[in-house]
Biopython code that builds the backbone (N, CA, C, O; Angstrom):
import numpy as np
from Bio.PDB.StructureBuilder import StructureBuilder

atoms = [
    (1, "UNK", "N", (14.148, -14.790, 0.031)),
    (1, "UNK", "CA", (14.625, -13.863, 1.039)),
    (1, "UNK", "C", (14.133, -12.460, 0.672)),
    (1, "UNK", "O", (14.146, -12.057, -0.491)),
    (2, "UNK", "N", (13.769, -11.847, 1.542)),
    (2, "UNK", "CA", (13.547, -10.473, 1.179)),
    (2, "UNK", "C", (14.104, -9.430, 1.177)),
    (2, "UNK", "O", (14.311, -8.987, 2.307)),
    (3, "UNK", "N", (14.482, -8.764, 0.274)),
    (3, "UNK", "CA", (15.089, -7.877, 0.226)),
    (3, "UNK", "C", (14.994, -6.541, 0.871)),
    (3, "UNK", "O", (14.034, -6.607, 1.638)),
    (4, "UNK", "N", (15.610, -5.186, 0.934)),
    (4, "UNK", "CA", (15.829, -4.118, 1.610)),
    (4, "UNK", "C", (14.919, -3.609, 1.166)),
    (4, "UNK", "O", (13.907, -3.391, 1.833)),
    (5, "UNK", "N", (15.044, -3.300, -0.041)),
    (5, "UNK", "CA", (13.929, -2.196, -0.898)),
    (5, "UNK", "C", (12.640, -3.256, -0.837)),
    (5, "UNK", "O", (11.588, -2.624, -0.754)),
    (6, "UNK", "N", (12.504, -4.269, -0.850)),
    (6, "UNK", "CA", (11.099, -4.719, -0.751)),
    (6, "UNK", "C", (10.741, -4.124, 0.915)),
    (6, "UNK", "O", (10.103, -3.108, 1.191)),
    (7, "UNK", "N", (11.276, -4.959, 1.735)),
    (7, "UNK", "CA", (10.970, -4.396, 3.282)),
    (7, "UNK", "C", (10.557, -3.121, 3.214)),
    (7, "UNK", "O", (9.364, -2.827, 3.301)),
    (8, "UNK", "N", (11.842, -1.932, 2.994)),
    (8, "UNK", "CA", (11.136, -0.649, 2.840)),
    (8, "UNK", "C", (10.095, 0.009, 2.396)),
    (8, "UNK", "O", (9.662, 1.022, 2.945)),
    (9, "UNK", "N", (9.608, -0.515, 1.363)),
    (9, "UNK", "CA", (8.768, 0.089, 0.903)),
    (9, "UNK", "C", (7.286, -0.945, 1.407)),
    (9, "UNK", "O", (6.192, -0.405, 1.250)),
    (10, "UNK", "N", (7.312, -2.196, 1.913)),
    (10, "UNK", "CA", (6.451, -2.418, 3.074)),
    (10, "UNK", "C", (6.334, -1.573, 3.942)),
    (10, "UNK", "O", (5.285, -0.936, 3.847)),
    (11, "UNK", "N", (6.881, -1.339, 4.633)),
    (11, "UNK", "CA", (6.895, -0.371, 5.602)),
    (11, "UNK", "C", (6.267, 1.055, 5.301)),
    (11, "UNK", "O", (5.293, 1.634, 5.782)),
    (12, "UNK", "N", (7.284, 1.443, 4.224)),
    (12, "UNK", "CA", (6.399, 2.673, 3.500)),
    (12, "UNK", "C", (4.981, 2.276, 3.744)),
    (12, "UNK", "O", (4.382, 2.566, 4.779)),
    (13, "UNK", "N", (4.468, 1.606, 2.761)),
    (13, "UNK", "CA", (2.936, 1.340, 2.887)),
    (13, "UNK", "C", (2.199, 1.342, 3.906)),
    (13, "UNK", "O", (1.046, 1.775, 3.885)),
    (14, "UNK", "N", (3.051, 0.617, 5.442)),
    (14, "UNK", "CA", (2.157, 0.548, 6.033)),
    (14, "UNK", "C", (2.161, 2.034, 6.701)),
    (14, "UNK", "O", (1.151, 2.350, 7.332)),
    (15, "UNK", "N", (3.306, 3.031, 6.596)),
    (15, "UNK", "CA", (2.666, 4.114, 7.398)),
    (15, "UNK", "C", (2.291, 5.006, 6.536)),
    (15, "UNK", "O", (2.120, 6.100, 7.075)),
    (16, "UNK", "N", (2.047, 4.992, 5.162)),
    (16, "UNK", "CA", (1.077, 6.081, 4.337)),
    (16, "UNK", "C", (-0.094, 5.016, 4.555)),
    (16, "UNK", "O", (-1.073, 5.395, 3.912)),
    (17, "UNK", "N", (-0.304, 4.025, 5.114)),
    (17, "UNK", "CA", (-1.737, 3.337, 5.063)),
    (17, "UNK", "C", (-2.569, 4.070, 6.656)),
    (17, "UNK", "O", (-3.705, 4.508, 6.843)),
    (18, "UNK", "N", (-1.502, 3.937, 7.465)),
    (18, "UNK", "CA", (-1.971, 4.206, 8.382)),
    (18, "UNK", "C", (-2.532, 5.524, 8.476)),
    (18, "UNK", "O", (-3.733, 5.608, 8.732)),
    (19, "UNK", "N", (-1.777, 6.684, 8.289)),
    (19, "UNK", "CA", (-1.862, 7.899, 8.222)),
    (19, "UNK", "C", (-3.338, 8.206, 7.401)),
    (19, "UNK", "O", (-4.318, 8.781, 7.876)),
    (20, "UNK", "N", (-3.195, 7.662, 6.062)),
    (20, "UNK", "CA", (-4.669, 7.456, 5.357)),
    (20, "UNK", "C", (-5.492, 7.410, 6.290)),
    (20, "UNK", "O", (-6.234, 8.362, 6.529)),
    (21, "UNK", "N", (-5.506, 6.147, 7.072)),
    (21, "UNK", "CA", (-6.687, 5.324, 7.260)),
    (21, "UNK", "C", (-7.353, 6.582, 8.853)),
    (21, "UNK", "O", (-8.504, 6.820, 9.219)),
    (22, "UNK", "N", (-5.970, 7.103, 9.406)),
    (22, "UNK", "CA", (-6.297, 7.788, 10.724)),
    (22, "UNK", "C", (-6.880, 9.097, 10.327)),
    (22, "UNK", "O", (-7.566, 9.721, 11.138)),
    (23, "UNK", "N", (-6.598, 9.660, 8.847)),
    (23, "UNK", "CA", (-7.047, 10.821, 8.570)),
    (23, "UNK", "C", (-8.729, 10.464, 8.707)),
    (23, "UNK", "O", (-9.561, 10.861, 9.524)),
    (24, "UNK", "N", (-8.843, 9.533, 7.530)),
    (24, "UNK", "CA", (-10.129, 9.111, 7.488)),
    (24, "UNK", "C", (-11.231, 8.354, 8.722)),
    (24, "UNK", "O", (-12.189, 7.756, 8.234)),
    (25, "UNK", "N", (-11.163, 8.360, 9.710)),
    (25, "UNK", "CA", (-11.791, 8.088, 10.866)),
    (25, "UNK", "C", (-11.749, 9.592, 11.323)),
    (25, "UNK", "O", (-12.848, 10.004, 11.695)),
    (26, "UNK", "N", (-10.593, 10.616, 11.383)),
    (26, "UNK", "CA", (-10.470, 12.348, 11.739)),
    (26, "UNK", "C", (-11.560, 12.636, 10.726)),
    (26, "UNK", "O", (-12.454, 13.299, 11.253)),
    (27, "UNK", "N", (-11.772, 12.383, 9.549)),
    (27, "UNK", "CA", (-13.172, 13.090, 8.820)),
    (27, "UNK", "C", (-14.702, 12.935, 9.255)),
    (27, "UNK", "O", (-15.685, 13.663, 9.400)),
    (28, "UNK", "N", (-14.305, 11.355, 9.404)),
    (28, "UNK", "CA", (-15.780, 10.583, 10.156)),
    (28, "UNK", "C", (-16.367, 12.064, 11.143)),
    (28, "UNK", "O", (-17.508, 12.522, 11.081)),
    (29, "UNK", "N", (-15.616, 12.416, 11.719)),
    (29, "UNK", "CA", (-16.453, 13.326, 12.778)),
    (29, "UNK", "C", (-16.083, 14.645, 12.917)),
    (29, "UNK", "O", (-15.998, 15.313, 13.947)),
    (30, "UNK", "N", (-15.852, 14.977, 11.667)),
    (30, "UNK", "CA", (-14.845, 16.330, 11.160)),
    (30, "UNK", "C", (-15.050, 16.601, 9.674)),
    (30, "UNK", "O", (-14.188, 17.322, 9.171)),
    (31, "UNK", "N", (-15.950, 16.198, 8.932)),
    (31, "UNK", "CA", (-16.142, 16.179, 7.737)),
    (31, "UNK", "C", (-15.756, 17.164, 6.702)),
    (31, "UNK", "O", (-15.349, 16.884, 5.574)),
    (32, "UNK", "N", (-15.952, 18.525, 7.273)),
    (32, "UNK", "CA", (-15.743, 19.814, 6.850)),
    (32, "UNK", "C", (-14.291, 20.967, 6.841)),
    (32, "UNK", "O", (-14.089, 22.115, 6.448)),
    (33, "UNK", "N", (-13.407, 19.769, 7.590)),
    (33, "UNK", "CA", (-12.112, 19.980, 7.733)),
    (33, "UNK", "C", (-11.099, 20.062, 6.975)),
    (33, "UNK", "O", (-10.196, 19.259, 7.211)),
    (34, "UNK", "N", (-10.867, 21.259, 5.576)),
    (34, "UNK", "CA", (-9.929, 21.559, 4.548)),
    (34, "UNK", "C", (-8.763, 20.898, 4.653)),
    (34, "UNK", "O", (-8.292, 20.272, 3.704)),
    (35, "UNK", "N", (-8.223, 20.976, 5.758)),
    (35, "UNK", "CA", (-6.473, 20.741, 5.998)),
    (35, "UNK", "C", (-6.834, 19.223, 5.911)),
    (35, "UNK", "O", (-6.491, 18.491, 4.981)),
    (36, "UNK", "N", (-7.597, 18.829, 7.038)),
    (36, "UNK", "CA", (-7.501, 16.973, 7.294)),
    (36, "UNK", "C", (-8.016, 16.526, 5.425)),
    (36, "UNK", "O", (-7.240, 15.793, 4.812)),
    (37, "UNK", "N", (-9.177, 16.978, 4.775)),
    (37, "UNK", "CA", (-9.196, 16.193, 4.041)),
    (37, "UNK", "C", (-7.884, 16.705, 2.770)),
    (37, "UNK", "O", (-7.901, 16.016, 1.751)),
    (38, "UNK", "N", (-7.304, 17.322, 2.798)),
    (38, "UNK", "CA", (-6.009, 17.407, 2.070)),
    (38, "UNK", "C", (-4.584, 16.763, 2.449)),
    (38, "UNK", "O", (-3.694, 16.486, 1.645)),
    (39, "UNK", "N", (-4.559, 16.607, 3.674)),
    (39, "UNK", "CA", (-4.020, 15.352, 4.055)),
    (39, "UNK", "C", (-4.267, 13.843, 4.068)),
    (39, "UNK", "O", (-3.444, 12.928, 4.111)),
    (40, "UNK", "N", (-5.666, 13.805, 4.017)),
    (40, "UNK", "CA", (-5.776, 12.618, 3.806)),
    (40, "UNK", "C", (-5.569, 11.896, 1.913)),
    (40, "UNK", "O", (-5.076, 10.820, 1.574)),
    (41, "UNK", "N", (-6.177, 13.022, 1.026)),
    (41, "UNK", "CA", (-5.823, 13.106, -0.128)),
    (41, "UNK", "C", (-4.424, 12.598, -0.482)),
    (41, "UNK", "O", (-4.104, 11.743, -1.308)),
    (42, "UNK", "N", (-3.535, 13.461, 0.485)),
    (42, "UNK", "CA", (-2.404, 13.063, -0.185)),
    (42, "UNK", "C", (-1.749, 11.775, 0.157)),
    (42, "UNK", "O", (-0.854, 11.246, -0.502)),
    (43, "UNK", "N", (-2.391, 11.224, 1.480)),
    (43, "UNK", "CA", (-1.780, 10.017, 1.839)),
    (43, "UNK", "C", (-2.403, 8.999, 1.368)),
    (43, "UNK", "O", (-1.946, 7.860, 1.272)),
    (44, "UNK", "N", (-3.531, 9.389, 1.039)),
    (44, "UNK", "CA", (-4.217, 8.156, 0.221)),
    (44, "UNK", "C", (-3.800, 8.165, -1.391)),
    (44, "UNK", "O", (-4.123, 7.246, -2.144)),
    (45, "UNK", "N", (-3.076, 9.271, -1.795)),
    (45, "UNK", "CA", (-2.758, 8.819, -3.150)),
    (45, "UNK", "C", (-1.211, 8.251, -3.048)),
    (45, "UNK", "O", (-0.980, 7.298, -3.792)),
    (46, "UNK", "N", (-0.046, 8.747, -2.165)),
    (46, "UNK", "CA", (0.625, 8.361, -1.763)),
    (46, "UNK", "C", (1.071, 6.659, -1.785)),
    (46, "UNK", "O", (2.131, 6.103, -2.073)),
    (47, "UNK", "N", (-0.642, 5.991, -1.212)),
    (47, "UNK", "CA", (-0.404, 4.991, -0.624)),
    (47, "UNK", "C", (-0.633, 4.050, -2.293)),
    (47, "UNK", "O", (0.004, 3.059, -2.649)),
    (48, "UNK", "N", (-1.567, 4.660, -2.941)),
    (48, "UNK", "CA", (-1.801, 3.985, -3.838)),
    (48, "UNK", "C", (-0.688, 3.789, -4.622)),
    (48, "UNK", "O", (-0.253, 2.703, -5.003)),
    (49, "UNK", "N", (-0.212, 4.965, -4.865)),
    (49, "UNK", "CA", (1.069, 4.738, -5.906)),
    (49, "UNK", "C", (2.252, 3.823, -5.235)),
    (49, "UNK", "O", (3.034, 3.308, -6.034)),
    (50, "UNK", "N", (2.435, 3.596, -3.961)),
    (50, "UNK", "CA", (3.126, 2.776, -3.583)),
    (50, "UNK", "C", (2.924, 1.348, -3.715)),
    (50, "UNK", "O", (3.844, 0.540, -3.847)),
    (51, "UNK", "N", (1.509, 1.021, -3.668)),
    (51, "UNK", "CA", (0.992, 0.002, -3.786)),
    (51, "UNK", "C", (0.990, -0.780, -5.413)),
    (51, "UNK", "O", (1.024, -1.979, -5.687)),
    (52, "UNK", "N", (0.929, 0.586, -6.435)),
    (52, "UNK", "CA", (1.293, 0.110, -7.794)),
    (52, "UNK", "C", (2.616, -0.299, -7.955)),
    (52, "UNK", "O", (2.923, -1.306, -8.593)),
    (53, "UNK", "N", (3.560, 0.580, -7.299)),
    (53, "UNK", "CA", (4.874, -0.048, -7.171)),
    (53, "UNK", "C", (5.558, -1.179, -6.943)),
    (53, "UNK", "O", (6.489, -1.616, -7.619)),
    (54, "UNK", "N", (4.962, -1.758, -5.742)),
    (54, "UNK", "CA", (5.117, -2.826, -5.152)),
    (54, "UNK", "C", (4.688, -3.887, -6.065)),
    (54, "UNK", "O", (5.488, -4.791, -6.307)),
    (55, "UNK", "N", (3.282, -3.892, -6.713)),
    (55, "UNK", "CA", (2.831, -4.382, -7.635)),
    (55, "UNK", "C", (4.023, -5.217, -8.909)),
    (55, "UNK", "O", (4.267, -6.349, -9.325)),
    (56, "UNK", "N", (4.445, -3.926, -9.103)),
    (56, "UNK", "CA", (5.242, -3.785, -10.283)),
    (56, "UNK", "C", (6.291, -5.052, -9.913)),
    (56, "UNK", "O", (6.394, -6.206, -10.328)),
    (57, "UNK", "N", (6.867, -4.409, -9.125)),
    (57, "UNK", "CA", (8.192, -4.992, -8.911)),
    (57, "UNK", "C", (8.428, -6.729, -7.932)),
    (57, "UNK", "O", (9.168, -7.704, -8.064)),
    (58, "UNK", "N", (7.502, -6.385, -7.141)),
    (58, "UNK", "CA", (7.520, -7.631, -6.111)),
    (58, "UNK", "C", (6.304, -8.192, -6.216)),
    (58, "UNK", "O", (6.175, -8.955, -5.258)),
    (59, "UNK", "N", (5.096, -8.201, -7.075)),
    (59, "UNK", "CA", (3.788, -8.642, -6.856)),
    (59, "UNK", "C", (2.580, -8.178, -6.427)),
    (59, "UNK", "O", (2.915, -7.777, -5.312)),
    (60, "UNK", "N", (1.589, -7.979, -6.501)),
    (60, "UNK", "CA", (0.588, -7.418, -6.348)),
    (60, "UNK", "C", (0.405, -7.643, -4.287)),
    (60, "UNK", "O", (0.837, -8.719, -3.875)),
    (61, "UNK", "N", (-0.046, -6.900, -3.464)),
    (61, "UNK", "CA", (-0.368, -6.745, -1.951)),
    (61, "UNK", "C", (-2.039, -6.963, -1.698)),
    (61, "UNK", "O", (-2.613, -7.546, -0.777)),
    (62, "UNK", "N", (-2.656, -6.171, -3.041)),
    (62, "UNK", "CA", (-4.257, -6.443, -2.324)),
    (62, "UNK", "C", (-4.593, -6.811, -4.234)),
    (62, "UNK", "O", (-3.707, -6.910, -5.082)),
    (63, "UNK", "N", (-6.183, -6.957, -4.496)),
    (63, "UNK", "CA", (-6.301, -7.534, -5.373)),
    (63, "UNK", "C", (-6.307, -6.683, -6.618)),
    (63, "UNK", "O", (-6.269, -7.208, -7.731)),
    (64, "UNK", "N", (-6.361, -5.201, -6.426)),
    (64, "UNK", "CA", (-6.550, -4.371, -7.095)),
    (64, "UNK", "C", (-5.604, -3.674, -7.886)),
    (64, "UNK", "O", (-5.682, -2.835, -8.784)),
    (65, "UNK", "N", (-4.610, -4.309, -7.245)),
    (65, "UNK", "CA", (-3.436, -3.994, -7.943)),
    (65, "UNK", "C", (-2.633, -5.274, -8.775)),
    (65, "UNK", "O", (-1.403, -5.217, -8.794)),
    (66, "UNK", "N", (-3.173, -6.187, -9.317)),
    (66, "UNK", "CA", (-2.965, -7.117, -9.489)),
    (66, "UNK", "C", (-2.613, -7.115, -11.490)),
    (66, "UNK", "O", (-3.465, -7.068, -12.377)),
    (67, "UNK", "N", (-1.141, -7.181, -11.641)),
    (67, "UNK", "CA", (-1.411, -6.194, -13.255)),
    (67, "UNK", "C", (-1.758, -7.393, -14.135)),
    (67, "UNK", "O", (-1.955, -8.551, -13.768)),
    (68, "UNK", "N", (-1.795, -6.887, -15.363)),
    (68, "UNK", "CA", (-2.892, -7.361, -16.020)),
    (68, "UNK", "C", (-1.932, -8.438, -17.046)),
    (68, "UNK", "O", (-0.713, -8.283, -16.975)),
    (69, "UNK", "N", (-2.418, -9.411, -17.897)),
    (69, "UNK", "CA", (-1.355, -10.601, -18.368)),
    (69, "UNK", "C", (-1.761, -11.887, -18.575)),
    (69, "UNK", "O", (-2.889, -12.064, -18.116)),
    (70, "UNK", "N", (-1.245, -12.937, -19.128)),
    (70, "UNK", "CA", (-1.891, -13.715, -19.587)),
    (70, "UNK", "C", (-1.874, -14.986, -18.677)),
    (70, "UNK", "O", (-2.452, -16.025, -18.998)),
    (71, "UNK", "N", (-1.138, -14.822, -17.472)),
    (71, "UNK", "CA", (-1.577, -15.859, -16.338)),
    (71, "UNK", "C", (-2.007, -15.059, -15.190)),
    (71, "UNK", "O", (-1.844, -13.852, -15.008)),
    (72, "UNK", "N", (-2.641, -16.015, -14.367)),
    (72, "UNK", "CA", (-3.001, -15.336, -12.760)),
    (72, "UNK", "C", (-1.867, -15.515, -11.896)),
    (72, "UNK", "O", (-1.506, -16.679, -11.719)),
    (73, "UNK", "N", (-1.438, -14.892, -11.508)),
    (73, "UNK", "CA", (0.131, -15.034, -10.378)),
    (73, "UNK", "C", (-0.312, -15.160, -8.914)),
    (73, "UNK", "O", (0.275, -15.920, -8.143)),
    (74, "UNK", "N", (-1.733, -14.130, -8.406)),
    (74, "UNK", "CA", (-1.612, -14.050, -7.438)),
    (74, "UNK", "C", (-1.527, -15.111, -6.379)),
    (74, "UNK", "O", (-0.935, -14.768, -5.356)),
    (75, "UNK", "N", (-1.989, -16.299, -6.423)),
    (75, "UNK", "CA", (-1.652, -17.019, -5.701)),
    (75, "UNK", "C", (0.176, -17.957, -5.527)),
    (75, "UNK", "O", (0.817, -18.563, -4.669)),
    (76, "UNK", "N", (0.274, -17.645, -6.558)),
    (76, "UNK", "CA", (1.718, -18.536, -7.208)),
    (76, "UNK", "C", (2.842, -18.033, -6.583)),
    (76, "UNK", "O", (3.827, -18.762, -6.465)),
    (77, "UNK", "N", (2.853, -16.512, -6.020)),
    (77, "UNK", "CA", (3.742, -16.075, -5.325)),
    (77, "UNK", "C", (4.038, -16.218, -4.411)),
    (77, "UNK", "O", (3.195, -17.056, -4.093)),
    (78, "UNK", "N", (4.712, -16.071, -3.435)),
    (78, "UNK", "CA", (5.267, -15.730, -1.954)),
    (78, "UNK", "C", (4.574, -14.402, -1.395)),
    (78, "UNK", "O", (4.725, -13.237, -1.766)),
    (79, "UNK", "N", (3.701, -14.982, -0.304)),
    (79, "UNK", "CA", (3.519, -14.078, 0.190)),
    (79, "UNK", "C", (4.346, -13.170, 0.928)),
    (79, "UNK", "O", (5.436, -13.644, 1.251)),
    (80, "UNK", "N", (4.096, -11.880, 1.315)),
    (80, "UNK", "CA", (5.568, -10.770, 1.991)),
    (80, "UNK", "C", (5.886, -11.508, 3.308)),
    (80, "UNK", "O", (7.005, -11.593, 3.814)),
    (81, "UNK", "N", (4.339, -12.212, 3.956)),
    (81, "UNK", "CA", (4.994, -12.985, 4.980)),
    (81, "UNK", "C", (5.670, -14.164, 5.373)),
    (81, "UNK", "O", (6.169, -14.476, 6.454)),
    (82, "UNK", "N", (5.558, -15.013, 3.835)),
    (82, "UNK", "CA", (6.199, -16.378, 3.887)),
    (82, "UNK", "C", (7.650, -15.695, 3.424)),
    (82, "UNK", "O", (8.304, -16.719, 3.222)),
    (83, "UNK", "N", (8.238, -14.965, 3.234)),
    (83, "UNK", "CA", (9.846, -14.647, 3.302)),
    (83, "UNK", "C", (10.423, -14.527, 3.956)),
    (83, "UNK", "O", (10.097, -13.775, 4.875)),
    (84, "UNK", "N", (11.809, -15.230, 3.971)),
    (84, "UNK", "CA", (12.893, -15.095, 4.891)),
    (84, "UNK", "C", (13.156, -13.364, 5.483)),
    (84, "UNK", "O", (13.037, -12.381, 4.752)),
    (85, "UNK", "N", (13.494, -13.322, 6.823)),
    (85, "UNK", "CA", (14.169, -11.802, 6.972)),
    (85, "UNK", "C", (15.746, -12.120, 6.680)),
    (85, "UNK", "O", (16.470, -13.102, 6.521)),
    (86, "UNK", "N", (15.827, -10.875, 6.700)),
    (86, "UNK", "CA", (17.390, -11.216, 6.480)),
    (86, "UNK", "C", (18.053, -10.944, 8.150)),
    (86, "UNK", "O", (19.251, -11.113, 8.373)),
]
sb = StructureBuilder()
sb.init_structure("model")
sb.init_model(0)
sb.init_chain("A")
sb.init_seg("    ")
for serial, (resi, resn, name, xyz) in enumerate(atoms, 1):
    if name == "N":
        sb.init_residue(resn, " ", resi, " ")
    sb.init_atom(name, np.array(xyz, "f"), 0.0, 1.0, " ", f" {name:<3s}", serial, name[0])
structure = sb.get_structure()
């Protein structure tokens, strides 16, 4: 079952992912834009550290965050979408 703080901080992710990802298409054709790429900076580090988090606590999300140890987990887990909602 999944929990609150797992959900949340899904969620988190997906809107510092998004925000990232929309800054970065705003650079594509704006390259020279101080403010956008300092926003995007921060949502892209934002997103990462969330993503180590998640890591930490509930399992790795993409492969890169996958911590380091003497078995491979990533497949062995539950994915965020094979869990119950509550």
């Amino acid at each position: 079952m999944k929990n609150t703080e797992q959900q949340n901080l899904l969620f988190y992710i997906d809107a510092v992912s998004f925000a990232a990802l929309d800054a970065s298409l705003y650079l594509d054709s704006h390259p020279d834009d101080a403010e956008a790429l300092r926003y995007f900076h921060h949502y892209n580090q934002a997103r990462k550290q969330a993503l180590k988090e998640y890591s930490v606590r509930f399992g790795p999300l993409t492969l890169d965050t996958v911590q380091e140890g003497c078995s491979w987990k990533w497949a062995t887990q539950p994915w965020p979408w094979e869990m119950e909602e509550c």
